[in-house]
C-alpha positions as CSV (number, residue, x, y, z in Angstrom):
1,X,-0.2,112.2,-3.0
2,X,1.2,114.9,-1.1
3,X,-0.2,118.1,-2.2
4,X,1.0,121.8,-0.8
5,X,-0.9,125.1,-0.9
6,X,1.1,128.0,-0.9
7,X,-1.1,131.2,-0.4
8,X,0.0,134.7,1.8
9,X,-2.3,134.0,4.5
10,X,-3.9,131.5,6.2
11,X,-7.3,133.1,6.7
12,X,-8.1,132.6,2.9
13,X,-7.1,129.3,2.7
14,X,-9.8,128.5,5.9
15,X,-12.3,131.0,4.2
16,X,-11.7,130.4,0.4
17,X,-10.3,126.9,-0.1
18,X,-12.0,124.5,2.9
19,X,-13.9,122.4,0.1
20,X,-10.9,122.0,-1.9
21,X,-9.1,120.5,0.9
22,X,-11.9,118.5,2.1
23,X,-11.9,117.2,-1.5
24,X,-8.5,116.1,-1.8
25,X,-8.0,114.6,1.3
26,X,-11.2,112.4,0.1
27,X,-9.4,111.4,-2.8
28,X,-6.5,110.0,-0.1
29,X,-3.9,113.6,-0.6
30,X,-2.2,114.4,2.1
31,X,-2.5,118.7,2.5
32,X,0.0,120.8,3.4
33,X,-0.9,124.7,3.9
34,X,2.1,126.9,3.5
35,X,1.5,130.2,4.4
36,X,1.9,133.0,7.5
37,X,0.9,132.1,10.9
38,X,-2.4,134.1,11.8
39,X,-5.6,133.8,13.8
40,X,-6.9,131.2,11.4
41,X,-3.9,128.9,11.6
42,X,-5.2,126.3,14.1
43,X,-8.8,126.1,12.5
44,X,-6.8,125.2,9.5
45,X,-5.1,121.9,11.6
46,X,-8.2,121.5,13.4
47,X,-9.3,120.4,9.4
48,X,-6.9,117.9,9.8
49,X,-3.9,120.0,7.6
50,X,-0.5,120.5,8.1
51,X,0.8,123.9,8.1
52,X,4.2,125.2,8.1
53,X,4.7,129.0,7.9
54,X,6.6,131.4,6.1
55,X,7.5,135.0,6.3
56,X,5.3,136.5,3.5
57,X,4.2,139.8,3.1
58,X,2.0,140.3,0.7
59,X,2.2,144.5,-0.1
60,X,6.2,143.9,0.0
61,X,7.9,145.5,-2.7
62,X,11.6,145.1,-0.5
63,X,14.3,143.3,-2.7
64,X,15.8,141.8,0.5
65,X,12.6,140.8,1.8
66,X,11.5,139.2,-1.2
67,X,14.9,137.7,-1.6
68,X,14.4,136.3,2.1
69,X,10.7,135.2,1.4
70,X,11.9,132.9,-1.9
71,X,14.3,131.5,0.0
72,X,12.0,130.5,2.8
73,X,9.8,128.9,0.1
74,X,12.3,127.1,-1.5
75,X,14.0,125.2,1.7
76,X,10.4,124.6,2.5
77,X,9.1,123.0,-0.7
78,X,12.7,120.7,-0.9
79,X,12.0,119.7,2.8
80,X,8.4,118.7,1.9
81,X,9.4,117.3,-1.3
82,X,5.9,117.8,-2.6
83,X,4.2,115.6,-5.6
84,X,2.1,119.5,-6.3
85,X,1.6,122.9,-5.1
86,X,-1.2,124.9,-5.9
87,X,-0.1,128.2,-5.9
88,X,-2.2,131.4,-5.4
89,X,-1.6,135.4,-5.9
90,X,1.4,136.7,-8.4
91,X,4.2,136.4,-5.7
92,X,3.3,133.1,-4.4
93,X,2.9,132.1,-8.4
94,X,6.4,133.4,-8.9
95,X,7.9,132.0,-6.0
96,X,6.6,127.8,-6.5
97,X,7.4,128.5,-10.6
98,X,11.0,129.1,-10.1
99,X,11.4,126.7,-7.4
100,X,10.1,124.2,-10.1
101,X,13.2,124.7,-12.2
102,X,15.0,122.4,-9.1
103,X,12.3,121.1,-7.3
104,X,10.3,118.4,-9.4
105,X,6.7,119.0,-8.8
106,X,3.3,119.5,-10.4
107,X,2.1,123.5,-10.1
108,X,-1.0,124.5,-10.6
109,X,-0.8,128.3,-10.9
110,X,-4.3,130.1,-9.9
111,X,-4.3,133.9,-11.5
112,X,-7.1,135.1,-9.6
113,X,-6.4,138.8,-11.1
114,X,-3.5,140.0,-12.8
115,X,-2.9,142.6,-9.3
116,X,-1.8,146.1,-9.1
117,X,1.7,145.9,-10.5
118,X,-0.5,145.3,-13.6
119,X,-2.3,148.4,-13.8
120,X,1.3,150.4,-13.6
121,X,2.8,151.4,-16.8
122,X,6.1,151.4,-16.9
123,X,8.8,149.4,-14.9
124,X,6.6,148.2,-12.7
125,X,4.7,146.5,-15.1
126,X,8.1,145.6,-17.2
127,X,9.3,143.9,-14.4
128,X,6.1,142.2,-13.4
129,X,6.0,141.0,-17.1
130,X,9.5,139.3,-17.0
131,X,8.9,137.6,-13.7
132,X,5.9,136.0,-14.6
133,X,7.0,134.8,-18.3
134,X,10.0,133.4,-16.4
135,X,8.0,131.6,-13.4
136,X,5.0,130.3,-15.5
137,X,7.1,129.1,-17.9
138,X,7.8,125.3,-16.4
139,X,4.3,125.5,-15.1
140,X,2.0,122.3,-15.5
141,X,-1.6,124.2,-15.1
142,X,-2.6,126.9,-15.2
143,X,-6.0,128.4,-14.2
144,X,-7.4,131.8,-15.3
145,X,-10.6,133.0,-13.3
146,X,-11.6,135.2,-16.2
147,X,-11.5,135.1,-20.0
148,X,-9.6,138.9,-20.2
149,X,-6.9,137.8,-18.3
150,X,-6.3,134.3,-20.3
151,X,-6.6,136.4,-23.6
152,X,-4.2,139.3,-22.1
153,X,-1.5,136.6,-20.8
154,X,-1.5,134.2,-24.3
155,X,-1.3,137.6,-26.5
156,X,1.7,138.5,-24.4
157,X,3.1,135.6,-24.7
158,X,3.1,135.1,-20.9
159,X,1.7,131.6,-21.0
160,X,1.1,128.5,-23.1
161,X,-2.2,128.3,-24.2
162,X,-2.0,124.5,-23.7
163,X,-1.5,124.8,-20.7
164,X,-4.2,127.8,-19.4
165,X,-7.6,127.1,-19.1
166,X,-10.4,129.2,-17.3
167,X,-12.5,128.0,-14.3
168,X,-15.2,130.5,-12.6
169,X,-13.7,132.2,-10.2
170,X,-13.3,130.6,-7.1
171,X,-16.9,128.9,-7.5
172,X,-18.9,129.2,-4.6
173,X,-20.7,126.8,-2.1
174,X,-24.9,126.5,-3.2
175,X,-25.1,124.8,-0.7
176,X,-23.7,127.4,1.9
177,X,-25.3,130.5,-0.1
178,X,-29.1,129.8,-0.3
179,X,-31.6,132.0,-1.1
180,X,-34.2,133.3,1.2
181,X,-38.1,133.9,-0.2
182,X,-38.3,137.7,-1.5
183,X,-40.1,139.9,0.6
184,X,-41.5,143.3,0.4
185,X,-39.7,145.6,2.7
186,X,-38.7,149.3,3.0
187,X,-35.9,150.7,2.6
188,X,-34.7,149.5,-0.4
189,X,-31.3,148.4,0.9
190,X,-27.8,148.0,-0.9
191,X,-24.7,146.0,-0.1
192,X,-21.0,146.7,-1.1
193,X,-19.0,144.1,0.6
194,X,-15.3,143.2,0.3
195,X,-12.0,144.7,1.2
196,X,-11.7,148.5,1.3
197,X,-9.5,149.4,-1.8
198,X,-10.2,152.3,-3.6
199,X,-9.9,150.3,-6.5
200,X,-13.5,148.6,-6.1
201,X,-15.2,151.6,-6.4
202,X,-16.4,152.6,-3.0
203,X,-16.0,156.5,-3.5
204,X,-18.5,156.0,-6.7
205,X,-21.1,153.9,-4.2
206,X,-20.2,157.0,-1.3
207,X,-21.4,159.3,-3.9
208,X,-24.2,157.9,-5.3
209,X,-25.4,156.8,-1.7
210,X,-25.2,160.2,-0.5
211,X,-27.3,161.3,-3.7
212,X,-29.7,159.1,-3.3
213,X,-30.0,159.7,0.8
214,X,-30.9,163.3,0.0
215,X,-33.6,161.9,-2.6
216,X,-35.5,158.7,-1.2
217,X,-34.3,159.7,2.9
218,X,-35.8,156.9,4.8
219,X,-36.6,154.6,1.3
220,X,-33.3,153.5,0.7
221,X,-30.4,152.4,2.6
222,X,-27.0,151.7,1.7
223,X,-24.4,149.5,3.8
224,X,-20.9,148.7,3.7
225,X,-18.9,145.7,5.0
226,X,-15.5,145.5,4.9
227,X,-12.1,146.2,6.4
228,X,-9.2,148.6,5.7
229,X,-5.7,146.9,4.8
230,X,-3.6,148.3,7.3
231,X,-0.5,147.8,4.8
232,X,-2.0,150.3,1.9
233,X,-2.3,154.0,3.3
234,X,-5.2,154.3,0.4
235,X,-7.1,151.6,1.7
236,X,-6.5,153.5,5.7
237,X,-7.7,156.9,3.8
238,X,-10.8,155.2,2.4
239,X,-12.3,153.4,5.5
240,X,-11.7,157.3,7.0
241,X,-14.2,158.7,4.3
242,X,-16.5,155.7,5.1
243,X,-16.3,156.4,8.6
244,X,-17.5,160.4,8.0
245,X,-20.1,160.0,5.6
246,X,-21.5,156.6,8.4
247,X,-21.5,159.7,10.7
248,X,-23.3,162.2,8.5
249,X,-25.8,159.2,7.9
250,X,-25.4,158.6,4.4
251,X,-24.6,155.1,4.5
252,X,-24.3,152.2,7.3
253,X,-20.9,150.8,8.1
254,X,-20.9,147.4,9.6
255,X,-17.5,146.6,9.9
256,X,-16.3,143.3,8.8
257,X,-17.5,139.4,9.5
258,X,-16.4,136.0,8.3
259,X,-20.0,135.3,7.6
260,X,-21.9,137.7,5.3
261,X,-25.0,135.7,4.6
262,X,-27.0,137.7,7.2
263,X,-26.0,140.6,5.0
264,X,-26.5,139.4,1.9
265,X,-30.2,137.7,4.0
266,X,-30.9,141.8,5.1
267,X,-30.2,143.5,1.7
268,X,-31.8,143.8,-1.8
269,X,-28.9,144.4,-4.0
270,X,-25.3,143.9,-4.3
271,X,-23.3,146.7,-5.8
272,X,-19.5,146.2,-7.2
273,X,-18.1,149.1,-9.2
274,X,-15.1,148.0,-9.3
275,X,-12.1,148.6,-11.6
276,X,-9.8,146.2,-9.7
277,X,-7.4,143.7,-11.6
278,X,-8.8,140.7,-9.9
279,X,-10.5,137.9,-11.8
280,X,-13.8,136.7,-10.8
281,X,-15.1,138.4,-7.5
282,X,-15.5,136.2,-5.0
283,X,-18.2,139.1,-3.0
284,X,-20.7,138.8,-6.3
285,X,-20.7,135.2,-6.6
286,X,-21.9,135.0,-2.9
287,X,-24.4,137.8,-3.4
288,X,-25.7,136.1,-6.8
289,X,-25.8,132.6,-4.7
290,X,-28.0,134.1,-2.1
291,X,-30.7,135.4,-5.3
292,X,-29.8,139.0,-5.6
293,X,-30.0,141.8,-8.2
294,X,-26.3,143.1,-9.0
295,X,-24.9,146.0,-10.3
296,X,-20.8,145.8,-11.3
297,X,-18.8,147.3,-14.2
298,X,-18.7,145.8,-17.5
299,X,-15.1,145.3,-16.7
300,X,-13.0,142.0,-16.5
301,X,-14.1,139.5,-14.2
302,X,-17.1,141.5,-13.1
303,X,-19.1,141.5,-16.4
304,X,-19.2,137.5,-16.3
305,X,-21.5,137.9,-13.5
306,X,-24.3,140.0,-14.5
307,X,-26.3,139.4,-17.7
308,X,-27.5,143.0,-18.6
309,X,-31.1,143.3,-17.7
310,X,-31.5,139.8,-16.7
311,X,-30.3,139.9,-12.9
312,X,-28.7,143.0,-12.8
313,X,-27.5,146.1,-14.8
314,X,-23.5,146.5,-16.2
315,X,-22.2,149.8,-16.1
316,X,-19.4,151.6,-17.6
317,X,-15.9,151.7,-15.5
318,X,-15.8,155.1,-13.1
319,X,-18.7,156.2,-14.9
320,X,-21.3,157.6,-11.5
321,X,-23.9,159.1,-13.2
322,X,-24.8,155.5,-14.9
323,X,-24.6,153.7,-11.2
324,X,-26.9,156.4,-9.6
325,X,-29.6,155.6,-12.4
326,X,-29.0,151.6,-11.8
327,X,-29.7,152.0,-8.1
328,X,-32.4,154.8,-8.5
329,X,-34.1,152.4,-10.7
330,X,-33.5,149.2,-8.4
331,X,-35.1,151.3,-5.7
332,X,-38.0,152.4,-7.7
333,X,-38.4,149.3,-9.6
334,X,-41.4,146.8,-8.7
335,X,-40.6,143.9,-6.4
336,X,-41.8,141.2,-9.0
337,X,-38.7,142.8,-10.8
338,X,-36.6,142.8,-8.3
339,X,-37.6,139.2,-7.4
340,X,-36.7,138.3,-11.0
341,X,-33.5,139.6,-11.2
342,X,-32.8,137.4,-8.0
343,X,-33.8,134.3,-9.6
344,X,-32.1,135.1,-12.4
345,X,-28.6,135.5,-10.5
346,X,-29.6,132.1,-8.4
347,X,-29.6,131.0,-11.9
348,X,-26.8,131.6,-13.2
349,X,-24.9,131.0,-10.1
350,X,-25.8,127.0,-10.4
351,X,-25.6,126.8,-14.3
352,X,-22.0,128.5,-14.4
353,X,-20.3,129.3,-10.8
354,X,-20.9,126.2,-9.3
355,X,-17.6,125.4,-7.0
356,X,-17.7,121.9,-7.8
357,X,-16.9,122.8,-11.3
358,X,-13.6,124.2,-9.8
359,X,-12.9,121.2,-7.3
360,X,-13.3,119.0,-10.9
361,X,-10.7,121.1,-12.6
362,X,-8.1,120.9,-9.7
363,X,-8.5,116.4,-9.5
364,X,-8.6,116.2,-13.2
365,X,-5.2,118.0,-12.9
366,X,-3.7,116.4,-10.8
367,X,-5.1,113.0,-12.4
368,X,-7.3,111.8,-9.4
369,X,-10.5,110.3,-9.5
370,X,-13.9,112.6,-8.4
371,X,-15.1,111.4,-4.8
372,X,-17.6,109.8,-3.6
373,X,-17.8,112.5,-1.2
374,X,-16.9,115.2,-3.0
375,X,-20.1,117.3,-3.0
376,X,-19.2,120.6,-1.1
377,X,-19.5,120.2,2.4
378,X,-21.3,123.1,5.0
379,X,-17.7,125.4,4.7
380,X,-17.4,128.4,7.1
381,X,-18.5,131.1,4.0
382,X,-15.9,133.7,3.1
383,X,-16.3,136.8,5.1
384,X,-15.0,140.8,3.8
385,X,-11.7,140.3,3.6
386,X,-11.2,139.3,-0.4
């Protein structure tokens, strides 16, 4: 079986999806990445892949560009002449969905987040709306990473619900995120990790961190790791109020890295505000892998993380006076607690975010037998860029 994955960059597909390609080549698939030529293109042959590249830009709202982009993807997928395509983000969802009304393959279509255009009343989201009900329409399977989303897309009348199911997230690697024996240290130290979007909630974290500086000084400590996207001037203006209040010493920047374990190893809790239109992130999966406390937003995608009180604290969306008593009391709280709450999230990690539950749901769509070999295997873990 031939089998194509069609993502906007390569770098995810090396980060985010080396199991799942590992996996179906064990089940005898031959992969083909389709996606933009980066730094991470030849680590993706090196994994024995074929890639063939497109011009995709993913923050392109150009008519002409995206008219030149579909086309591309088109005379790509009826060269390959693919038996499936699992397709990732809304454009690249868009893009293997239509080609599927002249192209005969099987699409899987991730949602991983319904995106911006989403969050825009109006046209934006009008036209968003109409695209998707037209592309997903001939599609075979569809995954949701979060409950919201399925129950938002159905009510619409976006999708079939025959045809939808929900996986967890993007799973994540146990045997890649371990956790480490809790130890007593000072300061009590907090990790926001991901890319820089206002979005996430990073100018609630700035505040609270700087609150919280001026309380506990030397007892607490507050890090972020991440980089800008260079294509969203909000995301350029954010890293800039990072990069001031790293100055004035109310947080820690660290810049960005493929591998955040020694993070997630050097911190005590993982804080996510976020009000994004994502589905499950990817950044608390990892931190709940590697046994810590979280605090997120009851909000989609991050609420199925955290069980309130059992390995972490739910706040309300943009609501900073409820984060700065969550992290005041994880830095006042006892470290039997905190050890608790880390269990708790290592937990929950193995009884519902286990990746192998999504590598299952991907061969049992595509009718293929489960591996001998396909427990996860040591993948390069996802760095700050998702």
């Amino acid at each position: 079986m031939r089998v194509v994955i069609l993502y906007n960059t390569s770098w995810y597909v090396y980060l985010l999806r080396r199991n799942l390609i590992s996996t179906l080549q064990d089940a005898g698939c031959e992969v083909i990445v389709v996606a933009p030529r980066d730094k991470y293109t030849e680590r993706l042959i090196d994994l024995g892949v074929r890639h063939v590249s497109i011009p995709l830009e993913p923050g392109s709202a150009n008519p002409f560009t995206e008219l030149r982009t579909f086309r591309a993807v088109a005379r790509t997928l009826k060269l390959l002449r693919p038996h499936a395509v699992l397709s990732y983000t809304i454009k690249c969802n868009l893009y293997a969905g239509l080609c599927k009304r002249f192209t005969r393959f099987v699409q899987i279509a991730n949602i991983s987040g319904l995106g911006i255009a989403f969050d825009r009343p109006g046209l934006m989201r009008a036209m968003a709306t109409s695209l998707y009900k037209l592309a997903l329409k001939p599609t075979d399977h569809i995954f949701f990473q979060n409950h919201d989303d399925l129950t938002s897309c159905v009510q619409a009348n976006l999708v079939d619900r025959e045809r939808s199911r929900v996986i967890p997230g993007s799973g994540v690697d146990l045997s890649a995120f371990i956790p480490i024996p809790h130890s007593a240290r000072r300061p009590r130290t907090f990790l926001m990790f991901g890319r820089l979007l206002p979005q996430k909630g990073f100018d609630l974290y700035l505040s609270v961190a700087r609150r919280l500086q001026a309380e506990f000084g030397e007892g607490v400590a507050c890090w972020i790791l991440g980089a800008p996207d260079q294509a969203r001037a909000e995301s350029i203006a954010l890293y800039e109020r990072i990069q001031q209040a790293h100055a004035r010493g109310e947080i820690c920047y660290l810049q960005s890295a493929d591998d955040v374990r020694p993070f997630l190893n050097g911190c005590d809790v993982a804080v996510l505000p976020s009000t994004y239109n994502e589905g499950v992130p990817r950044s608390l999966l990892e931190a709940m892998a590697c046994g810590k406390a979280i605090i997120t937003t009851d909000w989609k995608g991050c609420r199925e993380t955290v069980q309130d009180g059992s390995n972490g604290r739910l706040i309300p969306p943009r609501d900073e006076e409820s984060l700065y008593k969550s992290m005041r009391y994880m830095v006042t709280c006892s470290e039997s607690e905190l050890a608790s709450f880390g269990y708790e999230s290592r937990k929950r990690s193995e009884d519902l975010f286990d990746e192998r539950i999504v590598l299952k749901a991907y061969l049992n769509a595509l009718s293929l037998p489960l591996p001998q070999t396909s427990a996860p295997c040591d993948m390069q873990p996802t760095g700050t860029h998702a």
